[in-house]
Every structure is written in structure tokens, then in C-alpha cells.
VEXMITOR-310417 format. One record per residue: residue number from 1; residue in three letters; x, y, z of N, C-alpha, C in turn. Coordinates in pm, whole numbers, plus 50000, padded with zeros to 5 digits. Example, Ala and Ser with C-alpha at 12.3 -4.5 7.8 and 13.67 -1.06 7.14 Angstrom:
<r resi="1" resn="ALA" n_xx="51319" n_yy="49431" n_zz="50780" ca_xx="51230" ca_yy="49550" ca_zz="50780" c_xx="51320" c_yy="49670" c_zz="50780"/>
<r resi="2" resn="SER" n_xx="51285" n_yy="49775" n_zz="50708" ca_xx="51367" ca_yy="49894" ca_zz="50714" c_xx="51290" c_yy="50003" c_zz="50787"/>
REM end
This chain:
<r resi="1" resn="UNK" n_xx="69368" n_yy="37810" n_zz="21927" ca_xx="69498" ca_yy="37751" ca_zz="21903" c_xx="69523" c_yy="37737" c_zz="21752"/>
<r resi="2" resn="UNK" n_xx="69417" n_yy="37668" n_zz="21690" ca_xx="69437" ca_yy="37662" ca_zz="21520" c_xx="69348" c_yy="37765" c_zz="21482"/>
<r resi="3" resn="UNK" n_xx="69413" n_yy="37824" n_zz="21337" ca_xx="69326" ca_yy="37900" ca_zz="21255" c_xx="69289" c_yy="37864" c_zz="21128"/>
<r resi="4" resn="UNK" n_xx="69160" n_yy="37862" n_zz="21086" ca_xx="69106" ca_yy="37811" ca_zz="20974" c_xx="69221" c_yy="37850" c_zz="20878"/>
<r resi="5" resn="UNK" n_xx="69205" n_yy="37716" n_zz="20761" ca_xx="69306" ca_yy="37746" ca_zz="20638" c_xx="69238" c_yy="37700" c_zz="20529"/>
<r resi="6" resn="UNK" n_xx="69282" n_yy="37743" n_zz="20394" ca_xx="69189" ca_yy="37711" ca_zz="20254" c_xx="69329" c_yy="37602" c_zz="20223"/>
<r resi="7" resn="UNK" n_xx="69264" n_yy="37500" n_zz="20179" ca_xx="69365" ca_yy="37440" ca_zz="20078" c_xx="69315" c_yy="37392" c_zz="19970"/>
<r resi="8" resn="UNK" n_xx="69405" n_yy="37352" n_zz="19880" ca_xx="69340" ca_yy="37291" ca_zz="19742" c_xx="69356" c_yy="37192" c_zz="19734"/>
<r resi="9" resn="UNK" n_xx="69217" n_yy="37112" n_zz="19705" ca_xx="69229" ca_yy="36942" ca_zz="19632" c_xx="69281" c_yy="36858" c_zz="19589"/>
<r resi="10" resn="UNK" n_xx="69377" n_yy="36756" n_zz="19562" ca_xx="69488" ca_yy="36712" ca_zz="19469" c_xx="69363" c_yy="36698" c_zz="19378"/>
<r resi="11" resn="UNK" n_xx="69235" n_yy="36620" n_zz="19403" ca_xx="69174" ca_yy="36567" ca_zz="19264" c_xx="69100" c_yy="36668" c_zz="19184"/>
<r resi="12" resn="UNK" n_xx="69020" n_yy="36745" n_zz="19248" ca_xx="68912" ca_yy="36835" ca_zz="19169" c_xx="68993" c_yy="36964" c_zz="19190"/>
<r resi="13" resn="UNK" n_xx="69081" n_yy="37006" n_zz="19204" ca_xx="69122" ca_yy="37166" ca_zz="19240" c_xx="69044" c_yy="37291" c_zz="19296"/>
<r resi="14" resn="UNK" n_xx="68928" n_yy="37210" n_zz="19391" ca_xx="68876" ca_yy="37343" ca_zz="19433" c_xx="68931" c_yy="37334" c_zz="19548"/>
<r resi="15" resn="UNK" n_xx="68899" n_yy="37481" n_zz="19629" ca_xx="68929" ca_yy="37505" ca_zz="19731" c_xx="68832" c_yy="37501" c_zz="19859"/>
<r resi="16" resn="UNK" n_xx="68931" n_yy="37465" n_zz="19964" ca_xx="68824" ca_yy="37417" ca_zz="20110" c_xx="68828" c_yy="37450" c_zz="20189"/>
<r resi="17" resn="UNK" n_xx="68807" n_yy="37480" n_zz="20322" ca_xx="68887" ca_yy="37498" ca_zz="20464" c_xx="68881" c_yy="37385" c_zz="20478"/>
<r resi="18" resn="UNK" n_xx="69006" n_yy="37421" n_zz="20618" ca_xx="69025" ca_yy="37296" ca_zz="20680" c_xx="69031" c_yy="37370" c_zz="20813"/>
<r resi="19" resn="UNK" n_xx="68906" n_yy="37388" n_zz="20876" ca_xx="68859" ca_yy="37431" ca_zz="21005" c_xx="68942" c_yy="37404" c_zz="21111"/>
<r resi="20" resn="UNK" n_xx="68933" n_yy="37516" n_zz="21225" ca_xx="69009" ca_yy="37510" ca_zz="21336" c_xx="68959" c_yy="37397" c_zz="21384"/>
<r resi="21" resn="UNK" n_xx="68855" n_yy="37343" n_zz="21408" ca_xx="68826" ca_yy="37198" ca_zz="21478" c_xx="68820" c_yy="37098" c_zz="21408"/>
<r resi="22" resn="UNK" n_xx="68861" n_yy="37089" n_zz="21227" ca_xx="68929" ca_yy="36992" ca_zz="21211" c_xx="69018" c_yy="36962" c_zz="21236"/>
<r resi="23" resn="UNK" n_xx="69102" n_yy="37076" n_zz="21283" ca_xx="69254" ca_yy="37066" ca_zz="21272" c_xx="69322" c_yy="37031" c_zz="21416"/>
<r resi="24" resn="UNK" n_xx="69184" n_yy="37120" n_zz="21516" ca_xx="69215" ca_yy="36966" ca_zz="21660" c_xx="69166" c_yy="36868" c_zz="21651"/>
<r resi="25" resn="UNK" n_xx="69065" n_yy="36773" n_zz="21615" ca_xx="69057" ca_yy="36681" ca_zz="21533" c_xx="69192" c_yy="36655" c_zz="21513"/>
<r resi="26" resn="UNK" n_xx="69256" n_yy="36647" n_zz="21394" ca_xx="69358" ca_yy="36553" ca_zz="21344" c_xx="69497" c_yy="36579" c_zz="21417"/>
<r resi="27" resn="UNK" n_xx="69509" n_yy="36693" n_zz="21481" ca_xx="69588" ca_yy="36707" ca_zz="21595" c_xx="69625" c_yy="36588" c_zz="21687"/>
<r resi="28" resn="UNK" n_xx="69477" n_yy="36577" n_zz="21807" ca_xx="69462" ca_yy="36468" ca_zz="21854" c_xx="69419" c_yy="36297" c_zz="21801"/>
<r resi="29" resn="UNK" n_xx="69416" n_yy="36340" n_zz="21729" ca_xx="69458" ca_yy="36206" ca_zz="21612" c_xx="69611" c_yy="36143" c_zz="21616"/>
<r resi="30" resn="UNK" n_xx="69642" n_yy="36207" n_zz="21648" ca_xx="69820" ca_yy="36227" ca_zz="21588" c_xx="69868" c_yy="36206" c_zz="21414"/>
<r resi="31" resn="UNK" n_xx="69739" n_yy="36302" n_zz="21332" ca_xx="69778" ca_yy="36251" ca_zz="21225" c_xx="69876" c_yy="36398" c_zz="21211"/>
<r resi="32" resn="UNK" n_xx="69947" n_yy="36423" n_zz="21083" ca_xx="70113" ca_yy="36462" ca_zz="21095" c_xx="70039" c_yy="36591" c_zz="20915"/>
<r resi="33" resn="UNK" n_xx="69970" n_yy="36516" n_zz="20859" ca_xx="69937" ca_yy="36564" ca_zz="20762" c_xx="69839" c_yy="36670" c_zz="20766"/>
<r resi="34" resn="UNK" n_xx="69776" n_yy="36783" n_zz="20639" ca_xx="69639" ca_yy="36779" ca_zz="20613" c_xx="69579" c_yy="36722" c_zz="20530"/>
<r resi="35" resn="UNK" n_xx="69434" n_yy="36778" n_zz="20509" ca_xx="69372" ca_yy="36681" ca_zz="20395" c_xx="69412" c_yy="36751" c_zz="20312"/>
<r resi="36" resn="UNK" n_xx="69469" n_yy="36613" n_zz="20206" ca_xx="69451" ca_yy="36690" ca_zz="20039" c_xx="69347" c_yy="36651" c_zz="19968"/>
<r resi="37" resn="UNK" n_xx="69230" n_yy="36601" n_zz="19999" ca_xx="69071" ca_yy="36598" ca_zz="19942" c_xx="69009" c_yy="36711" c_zz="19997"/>
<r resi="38" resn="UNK" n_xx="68899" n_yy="36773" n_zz="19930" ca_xx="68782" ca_yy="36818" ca_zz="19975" c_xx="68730" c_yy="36745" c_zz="20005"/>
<r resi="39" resn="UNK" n_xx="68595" n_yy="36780" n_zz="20127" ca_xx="68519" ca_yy="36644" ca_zz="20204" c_xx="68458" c_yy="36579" c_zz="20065"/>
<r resi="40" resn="UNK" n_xx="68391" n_yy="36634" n_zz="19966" ca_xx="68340" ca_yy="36582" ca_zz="19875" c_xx="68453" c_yy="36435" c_zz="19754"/>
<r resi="41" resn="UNK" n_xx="68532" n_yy="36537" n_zz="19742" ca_xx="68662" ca_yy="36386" ca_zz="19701" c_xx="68680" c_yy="36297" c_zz="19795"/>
<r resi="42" resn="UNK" n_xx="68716" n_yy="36336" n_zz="19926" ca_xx="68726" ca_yy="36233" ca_zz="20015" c_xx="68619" c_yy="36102" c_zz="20018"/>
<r resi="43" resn="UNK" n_xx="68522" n_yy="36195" n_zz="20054" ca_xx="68391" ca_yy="36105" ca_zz="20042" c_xx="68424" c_yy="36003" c_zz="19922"/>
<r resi="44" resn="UNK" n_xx="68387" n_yy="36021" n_zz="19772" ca_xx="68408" ca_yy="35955" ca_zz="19691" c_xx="68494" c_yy="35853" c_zz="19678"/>
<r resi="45" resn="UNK" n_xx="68673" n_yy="35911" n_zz="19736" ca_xx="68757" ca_yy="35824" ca_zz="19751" c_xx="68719" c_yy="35704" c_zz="19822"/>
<r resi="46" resn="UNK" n_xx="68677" n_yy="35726" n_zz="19972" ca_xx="68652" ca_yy="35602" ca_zz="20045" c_xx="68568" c_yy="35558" c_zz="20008"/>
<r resi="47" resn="UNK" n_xx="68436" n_yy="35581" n_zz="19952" ca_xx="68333" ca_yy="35492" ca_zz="19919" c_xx="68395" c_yy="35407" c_zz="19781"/>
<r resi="48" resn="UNK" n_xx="68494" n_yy="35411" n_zz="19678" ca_xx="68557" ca_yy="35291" ca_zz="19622" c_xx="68617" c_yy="35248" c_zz="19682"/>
<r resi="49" resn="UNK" n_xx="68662" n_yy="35246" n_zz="19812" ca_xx="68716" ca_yy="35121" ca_zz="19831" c_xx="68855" c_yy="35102" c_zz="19832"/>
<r resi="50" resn="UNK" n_xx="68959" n_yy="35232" n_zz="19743" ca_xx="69029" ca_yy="35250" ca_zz="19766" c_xx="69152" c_yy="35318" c_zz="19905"/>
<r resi="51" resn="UNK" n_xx="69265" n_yy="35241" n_zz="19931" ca_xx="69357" ca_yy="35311" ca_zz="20021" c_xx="69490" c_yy="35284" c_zz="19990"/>
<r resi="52" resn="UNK" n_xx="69561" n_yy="35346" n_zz="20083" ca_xx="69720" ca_yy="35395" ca_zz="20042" c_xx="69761" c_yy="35237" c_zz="19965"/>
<r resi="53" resn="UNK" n_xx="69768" n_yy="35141" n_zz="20102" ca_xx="69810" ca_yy="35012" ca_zz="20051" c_xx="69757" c_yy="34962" c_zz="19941"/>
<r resi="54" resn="UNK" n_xx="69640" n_yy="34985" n_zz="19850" ca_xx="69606" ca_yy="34925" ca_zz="19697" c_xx="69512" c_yy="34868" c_zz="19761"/>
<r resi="55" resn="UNK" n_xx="69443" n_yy="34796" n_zz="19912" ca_xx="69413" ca_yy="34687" ca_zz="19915" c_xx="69249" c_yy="34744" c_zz="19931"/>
<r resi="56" resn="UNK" n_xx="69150" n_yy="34682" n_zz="19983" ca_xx="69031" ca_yy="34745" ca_zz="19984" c_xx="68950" c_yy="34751" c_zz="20110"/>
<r resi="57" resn="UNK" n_xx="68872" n_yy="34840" n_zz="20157" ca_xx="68832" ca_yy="34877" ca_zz="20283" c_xx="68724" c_yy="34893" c_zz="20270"/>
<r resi="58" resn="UNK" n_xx="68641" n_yy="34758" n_zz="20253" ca_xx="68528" ca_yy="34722" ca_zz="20253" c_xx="68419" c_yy="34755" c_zz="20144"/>
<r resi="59" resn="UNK" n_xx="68486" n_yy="34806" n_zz="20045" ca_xx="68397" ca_yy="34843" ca_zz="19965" c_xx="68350" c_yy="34746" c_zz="19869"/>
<r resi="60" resn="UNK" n_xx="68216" n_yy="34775" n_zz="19757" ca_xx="68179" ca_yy="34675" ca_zz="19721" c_xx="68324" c_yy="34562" c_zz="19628"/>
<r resi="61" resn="UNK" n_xx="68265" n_yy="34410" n_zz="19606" ca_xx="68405" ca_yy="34368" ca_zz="19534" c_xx="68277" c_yy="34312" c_zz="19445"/>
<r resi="62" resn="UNK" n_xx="68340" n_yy="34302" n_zz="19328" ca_xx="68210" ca_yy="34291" ca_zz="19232" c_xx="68261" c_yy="34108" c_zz="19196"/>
<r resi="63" resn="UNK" n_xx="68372" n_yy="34074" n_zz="19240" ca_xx="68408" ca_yy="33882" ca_zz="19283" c_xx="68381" c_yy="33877" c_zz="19356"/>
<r resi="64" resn="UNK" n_xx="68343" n_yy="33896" n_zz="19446" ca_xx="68291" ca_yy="33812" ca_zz="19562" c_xx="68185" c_yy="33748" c_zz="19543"/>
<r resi="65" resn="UNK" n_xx="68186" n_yy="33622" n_zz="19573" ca_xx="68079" ca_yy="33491" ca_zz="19604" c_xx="67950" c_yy="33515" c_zz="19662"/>
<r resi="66" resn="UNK" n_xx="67832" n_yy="33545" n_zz="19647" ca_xx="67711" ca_yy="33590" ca_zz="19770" c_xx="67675" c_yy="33451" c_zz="19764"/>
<r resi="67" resn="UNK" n_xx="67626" n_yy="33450" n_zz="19913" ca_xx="67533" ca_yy="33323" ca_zz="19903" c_xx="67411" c_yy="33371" c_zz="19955"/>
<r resi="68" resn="UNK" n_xx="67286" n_yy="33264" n_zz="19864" ca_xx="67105" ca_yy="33281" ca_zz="19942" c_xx="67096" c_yy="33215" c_zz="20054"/>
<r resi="69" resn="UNK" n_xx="67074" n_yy="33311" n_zz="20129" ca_xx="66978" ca_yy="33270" ca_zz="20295" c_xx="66846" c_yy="33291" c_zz="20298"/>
<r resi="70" resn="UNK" n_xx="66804" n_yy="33265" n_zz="20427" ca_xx="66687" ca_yy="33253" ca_zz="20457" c_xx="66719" c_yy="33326" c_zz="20614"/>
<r resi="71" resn="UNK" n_xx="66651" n_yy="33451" n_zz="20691" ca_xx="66724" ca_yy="33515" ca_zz="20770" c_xx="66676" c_yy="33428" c_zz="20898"/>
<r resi="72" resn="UNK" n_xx="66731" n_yy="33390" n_zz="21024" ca_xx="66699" ca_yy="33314" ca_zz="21126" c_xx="66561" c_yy="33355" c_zz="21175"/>
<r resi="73" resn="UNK" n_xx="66628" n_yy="33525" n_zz="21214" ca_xx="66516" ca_yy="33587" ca_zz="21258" c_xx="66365" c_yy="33609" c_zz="21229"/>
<r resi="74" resn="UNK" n_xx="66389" n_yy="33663" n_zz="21109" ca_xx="66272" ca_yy="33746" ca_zz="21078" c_xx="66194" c_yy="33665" c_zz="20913"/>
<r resi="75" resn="UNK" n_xx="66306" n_yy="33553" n_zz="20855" ca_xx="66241" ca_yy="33538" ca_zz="20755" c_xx="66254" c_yy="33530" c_zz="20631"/>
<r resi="76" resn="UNK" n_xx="66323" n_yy="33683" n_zz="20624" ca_xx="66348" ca_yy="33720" ca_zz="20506" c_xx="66442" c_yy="33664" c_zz="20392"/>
<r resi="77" resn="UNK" n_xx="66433" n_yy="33664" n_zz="20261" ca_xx="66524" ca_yy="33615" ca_zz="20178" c_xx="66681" c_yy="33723" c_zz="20194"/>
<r resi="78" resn="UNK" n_xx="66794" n_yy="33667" n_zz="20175" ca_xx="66875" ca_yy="33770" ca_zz="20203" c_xx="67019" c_yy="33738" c_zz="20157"/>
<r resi="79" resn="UNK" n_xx="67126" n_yy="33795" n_zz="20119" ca_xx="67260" ca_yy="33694" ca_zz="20031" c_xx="67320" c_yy="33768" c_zz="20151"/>
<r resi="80" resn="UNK" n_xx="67444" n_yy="33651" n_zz="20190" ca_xx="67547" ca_yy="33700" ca_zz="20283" c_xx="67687" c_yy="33681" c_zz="20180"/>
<r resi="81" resn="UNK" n_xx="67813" n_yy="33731" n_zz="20210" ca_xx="67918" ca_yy="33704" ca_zz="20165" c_xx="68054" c_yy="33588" c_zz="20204"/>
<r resi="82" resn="UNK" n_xx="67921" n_yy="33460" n_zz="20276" ca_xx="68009" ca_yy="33395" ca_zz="20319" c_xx="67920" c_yy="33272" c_zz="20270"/>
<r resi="83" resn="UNK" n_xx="67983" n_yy="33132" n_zz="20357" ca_xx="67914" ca_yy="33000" ca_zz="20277" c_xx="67890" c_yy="32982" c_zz="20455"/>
<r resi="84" resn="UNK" n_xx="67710" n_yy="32966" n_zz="20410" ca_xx="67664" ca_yy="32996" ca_zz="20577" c_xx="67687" c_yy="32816" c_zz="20635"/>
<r resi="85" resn="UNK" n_xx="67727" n_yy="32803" n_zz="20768" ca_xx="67701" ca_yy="32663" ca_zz="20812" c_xx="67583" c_yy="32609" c_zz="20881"/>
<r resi="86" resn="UNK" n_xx="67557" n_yy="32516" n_zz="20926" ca_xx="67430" ca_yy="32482" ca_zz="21010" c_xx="67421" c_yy="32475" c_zz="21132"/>
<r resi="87" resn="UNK" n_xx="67584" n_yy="32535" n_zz="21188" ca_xx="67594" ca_yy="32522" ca_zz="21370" c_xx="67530" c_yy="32650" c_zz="21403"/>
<r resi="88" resn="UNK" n_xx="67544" n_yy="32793" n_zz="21274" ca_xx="67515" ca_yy="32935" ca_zz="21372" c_xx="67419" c_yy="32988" c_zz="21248"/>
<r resi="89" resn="UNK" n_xx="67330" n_yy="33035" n_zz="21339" ca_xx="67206" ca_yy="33150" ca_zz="21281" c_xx="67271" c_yy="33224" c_zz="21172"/>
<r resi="90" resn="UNK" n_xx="67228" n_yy="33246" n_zz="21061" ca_xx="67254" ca_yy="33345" ca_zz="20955" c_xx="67146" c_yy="33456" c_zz="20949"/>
<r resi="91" resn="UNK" n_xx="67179" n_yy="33581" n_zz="20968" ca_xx="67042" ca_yy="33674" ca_zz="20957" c_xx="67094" c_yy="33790" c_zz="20870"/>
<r resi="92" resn="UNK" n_xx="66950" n_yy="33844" n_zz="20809" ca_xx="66928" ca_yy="33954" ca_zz="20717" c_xx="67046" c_yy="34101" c_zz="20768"/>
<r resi="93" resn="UNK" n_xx="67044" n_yy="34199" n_zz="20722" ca_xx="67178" ca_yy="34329" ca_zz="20770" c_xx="67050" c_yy="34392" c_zz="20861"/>
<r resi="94" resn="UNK" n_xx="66971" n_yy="34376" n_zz="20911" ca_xx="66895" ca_yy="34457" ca_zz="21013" c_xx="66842" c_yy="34386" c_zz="21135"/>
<r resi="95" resn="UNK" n_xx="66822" n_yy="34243" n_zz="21112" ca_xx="66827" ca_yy="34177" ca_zz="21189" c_xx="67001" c_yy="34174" c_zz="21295"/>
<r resi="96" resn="UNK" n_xx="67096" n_yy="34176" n_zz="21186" ca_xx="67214" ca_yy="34118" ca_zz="21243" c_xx="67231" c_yy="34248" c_zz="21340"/>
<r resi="97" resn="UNK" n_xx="67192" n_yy="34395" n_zz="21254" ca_xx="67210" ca_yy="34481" ca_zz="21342" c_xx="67178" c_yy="34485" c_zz="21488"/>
<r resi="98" resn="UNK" n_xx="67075" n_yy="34440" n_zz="21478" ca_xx="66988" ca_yy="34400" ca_zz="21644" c_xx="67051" c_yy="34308" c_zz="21702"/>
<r resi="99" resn="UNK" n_xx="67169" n_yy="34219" n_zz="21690" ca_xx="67183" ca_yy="34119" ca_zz="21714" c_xx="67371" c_yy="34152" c_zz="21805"/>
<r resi="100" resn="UNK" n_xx="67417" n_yy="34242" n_zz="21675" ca_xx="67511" ca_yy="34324" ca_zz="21711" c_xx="67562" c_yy="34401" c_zz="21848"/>
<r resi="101" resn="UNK" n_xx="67644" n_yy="34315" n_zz="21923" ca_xx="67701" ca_yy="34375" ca_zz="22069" c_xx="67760" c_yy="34558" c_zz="22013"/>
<r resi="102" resn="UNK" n_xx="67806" n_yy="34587" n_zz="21923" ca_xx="67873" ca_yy="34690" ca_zz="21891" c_xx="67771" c_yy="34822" c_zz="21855"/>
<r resi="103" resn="UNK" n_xx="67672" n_yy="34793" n_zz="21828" ca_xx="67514" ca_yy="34869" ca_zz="21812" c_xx="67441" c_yy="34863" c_zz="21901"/>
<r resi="104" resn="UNK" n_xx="67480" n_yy="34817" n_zz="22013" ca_xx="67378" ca_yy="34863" ca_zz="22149" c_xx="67425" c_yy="34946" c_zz="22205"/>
REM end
């Protein structure tokens, strides 16, 4: 149904495909666009943190507050990004993983 296409980068100007099964991919997406990153810009883009709205999508914030824990589980010393209370367990990012309904 789709046939591979080369396009060019807005940021680095090289050129990419954009594969027939990306392109069902974003088909059934219902996205309307293609990419104007190479996977490699793309990549970069999202890992700052940047998106359309200005605002940030999880990437590091170099204000943000850490606080020192002590992990419920396992022990370990560990900073979370919140101000932990004394009603609920605070645990380490591998512990919480295990702990995580969305990772089973």
C-alpha cells in the first residue's frame, strides 16, 4: 500500500527513509504528517525534553527539588523528586519498578 520515501531533516539535512511500515505505522496512528527528523534528530529532540507546546516531557529539569531517601524495600540510599511522607513507602527506580502494576 505505501512505498518507501527519502526525506530530508529540518535539523541536520541529511537524508532518510521513511519506510513503508513506518508509514502504516503513522497511518494508523492517525497522524496527518511525516517525519521531519531523522530517527537520529528525533531521538535527540525528545531526549531534551522539548515539544510543540514549549512545555517539557519528562526530561531532566535541572530546578527541580530532589529529596534523600532511604528505599523501603531494599535499603538503598536514593533521591526522589518529591517531599516523601510517612503514610506511603518511598522506594529506589528498581525497586519501584517491581512494585509497578504497569511493568508486570
Amino acid at each position: 500500500m505505501f512505498n518507501e520515501k527519502t526525506l530530508t531533516c529540518r535539523d541536520c539535512g541529511a537524508e532518510f527513509a521513511f519506510t513503508a511500515s513506518e508509514q502504516t505505522f503513522f497511518a494508523e496512528k492517525g497522524f496527518t504528517n511525516e517525519p521531519s527528523r531523522c530517527p537520529a534528530c528525533r531521538s535527540a529532540h525528545r531526549n531534551t525534553g522539548n515539544t510543540n507546546a514549549g512545555g517539557s516531557r519528562g526530561g531532566y529539569n535541572e530546578n527541580r527539588t530532589m529529596y534523600d531517601v532511604v528505599c523501603a524495600e531494599c535499603g538503598k540510599n536514593t533521591q526522589v523528586p518529591f517531599q516523601p511522607s510517612n503514610d506511603r513507602p518511598v522506594y529506589c527506580s528498581d525497586c519501584f519498578k517491581n512494585h509497578n502494576p504497569r511493568n508486570r
